[in-house]
N, C-alpha and C positions, 0 to 999 in steps of 0.2 A: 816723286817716284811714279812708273806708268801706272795704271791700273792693270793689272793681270785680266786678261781677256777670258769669257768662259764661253766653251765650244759647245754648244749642244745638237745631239743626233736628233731632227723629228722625224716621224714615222708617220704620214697620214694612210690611217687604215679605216674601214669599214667592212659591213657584212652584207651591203647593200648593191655588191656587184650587180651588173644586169645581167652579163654572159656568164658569172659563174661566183653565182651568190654564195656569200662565206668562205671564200676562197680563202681568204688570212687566217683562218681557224681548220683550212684540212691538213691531213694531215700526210709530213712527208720523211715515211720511216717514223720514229717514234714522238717525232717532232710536229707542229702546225708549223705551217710557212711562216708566221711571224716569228714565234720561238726561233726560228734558225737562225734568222735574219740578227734578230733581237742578240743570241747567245755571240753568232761573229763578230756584231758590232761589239758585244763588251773587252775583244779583243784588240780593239782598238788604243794606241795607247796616249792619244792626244784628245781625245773627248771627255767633257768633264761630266755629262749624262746622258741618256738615251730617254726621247720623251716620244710617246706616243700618242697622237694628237686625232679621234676618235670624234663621234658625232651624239647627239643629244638622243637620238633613236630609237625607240624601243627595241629595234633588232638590235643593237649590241651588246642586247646583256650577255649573250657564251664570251665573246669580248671582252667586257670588263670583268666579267668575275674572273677571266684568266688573269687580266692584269693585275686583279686584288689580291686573287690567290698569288702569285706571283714575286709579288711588290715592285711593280714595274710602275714607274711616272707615270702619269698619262693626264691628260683634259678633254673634256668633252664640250663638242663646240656645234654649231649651224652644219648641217649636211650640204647644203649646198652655195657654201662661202668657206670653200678652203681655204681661200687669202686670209679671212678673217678667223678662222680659227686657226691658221698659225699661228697667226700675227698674238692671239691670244694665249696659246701654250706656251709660245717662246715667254714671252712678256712672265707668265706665272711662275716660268721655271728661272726667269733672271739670267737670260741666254744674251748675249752682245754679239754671238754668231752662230748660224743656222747651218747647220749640214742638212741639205732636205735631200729625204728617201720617202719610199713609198715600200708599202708593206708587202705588195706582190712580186718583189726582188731580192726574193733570199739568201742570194749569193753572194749579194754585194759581197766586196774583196775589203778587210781590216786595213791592208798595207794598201790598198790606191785608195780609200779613204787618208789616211794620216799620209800617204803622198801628197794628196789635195789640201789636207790642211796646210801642212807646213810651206805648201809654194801662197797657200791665201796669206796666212799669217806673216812671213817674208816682205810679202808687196801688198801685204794690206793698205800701203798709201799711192799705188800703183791701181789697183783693179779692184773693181765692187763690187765683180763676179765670176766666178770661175765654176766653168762645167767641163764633163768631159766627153759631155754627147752632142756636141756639134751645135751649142747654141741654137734645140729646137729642131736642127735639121741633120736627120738621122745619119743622112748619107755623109756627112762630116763628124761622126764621132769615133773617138778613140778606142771605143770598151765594145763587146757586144751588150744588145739589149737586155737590161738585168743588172746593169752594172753601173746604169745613170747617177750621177752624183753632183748636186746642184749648193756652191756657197757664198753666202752672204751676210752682210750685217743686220741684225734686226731692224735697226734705227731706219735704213735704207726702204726696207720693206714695207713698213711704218709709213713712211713718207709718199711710198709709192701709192699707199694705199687710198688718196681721192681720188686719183684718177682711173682706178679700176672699178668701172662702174657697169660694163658689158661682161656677159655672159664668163666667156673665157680665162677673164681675167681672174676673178672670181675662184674659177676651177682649177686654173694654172696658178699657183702665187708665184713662181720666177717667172710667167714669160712677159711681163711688163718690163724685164729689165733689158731683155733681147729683141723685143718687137720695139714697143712707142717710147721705150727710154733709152733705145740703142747709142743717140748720137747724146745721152746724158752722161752716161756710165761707162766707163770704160771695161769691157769684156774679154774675157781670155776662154777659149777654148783649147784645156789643156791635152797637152800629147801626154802619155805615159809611159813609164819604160819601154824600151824595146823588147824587150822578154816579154812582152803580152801580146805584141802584134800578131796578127794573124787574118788570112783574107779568109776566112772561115763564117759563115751566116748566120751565126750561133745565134739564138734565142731563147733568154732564159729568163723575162720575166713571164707574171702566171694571167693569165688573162680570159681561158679558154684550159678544157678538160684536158685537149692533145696539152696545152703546156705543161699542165702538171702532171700528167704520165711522163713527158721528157724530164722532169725537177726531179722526180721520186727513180727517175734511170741514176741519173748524174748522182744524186744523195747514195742510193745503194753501190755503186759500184768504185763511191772514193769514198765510201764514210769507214769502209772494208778498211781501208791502209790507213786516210787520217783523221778519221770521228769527222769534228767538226773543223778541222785544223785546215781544210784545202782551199786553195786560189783560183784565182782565174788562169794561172799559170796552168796549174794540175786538171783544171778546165777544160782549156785548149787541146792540152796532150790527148786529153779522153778522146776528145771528139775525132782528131787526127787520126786516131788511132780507128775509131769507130762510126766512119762516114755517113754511114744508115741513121745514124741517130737527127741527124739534120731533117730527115724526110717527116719524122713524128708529128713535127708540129707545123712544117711550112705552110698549112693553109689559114694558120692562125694570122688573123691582119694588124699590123697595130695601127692605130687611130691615129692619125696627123695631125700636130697642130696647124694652125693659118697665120705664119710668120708673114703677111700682108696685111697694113694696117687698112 
């Protein structure tokens, strides 16, 4: 009989922002951006835990005591070898597959998560990795920003991990598998339902103050009709509806990676 595979959400979070230190502990509506993040994911109904994968720091004690108060997973690892402190949370939590998030992404959506699972889990002898933000390059992804969602097998990760010995590597733990392992690994950047599409320039992870003034529009003006129950669907429609809200935060830049080896 197979072994039953166990799916776990990590969360790499810190309080050690440059542009907008403690960002994963402000607060959006009565919530921190992690909480929100944390409360949708338990929505999920194919994940078998949500770990939050944190740094050895002094700056995170508001952090942990949330996570204790809380009783939320978590391990605390190297600040600046997030490879290696995944690779480590996963391993403590007994994970055989990694949903990687980041904690400045509150919105992430429950249903395109367990969309993504179930197409990994399917062709798990197919594909080694499946994202849905363009394999790295933005201008190919399916979701707006905020809604990246990166999966794999720990074991993979694992193994990636001599060769990640430069800086990037390091800080990015999937992009070994899209840059220098591309012709190893077989890659899917997946499409999402069509009910999500939209040519809209949305931006919603938190990076920058304009961001989370735009986080804390979007949280009050659908937390009104669905708490915390809303999508990227009921996302969309907001903005459509509400075109000005795009101007909030457009000078916010996000960082590129160097998919050039």
């Amino acid at each position: 009989m197979m072994k039953k595979i166990r799916i776990i959400a990590t969360i790499e979070a810190r309080m050690g922002s440059s542009r907008l230190p403690g960002k994963v502990m402000k607060k959006i509506g009565k919530y921190s951006v992690l909480e929100i993040l944390i409360k949708r994911l338990e929505k999920s109904k194919l994940l078998n835990d949500i770990i939050v994968a944190t740094t050895t720091s002094s700056k995170e004690k508001q952090l942990v005591n949330f996570l204790i108060k809380k009783k939320i997973n978590f391990y605390r690892g190297e600040e600046n070898n997030v490879n290696l402190r995944l690779i480590k949370a996963a391993e403590k939590f007994k994970a055989d597959v990694i949903v990687q998030l980041t904690a400045d992404n509150p919105f992430i959506d429950p249903k395109i998560v367990d969309y993504m699972i179930l197409f990994f889990k399917k062709n798990i002898s197919n594909y080694q990795y499946v994202s849905n933000c363009g394999l790295g390059d933005y201008s190919k992804s399916h979701v707006p920003l905020g809604f990246n969602t990166q999966i794999f097998m720990l074991k993979h990760l694992k193994a990636n991990y001599k060769y990640c010995k430069k800086k990037d590597l390091k800080e990015h733990p999937s992009l070994y598998f899209y840059r220098e392992g591309k012709k190893k690994y077989k890659l899917k950047n997946l499409s999402i339902p069509k009910k999500y599409n939209n040519k809209l320039d949305i931006r919603l992870t938190i990076d920058t103050s304009q961001d989370l003034k735009l986080a804390r529009i979007v949280y009050k003006k659908l937390s009104k009709k669905y708490k915390l129950d809303f999508g990227l669907k009921e996302i969309i429609d907001l903005f459509k509806k509400n075109n000005a809200y795009l101007k909030i935060n457009k000078n916010s830049i996000q960082k590129k990676i160097n998919l050039n080896i």
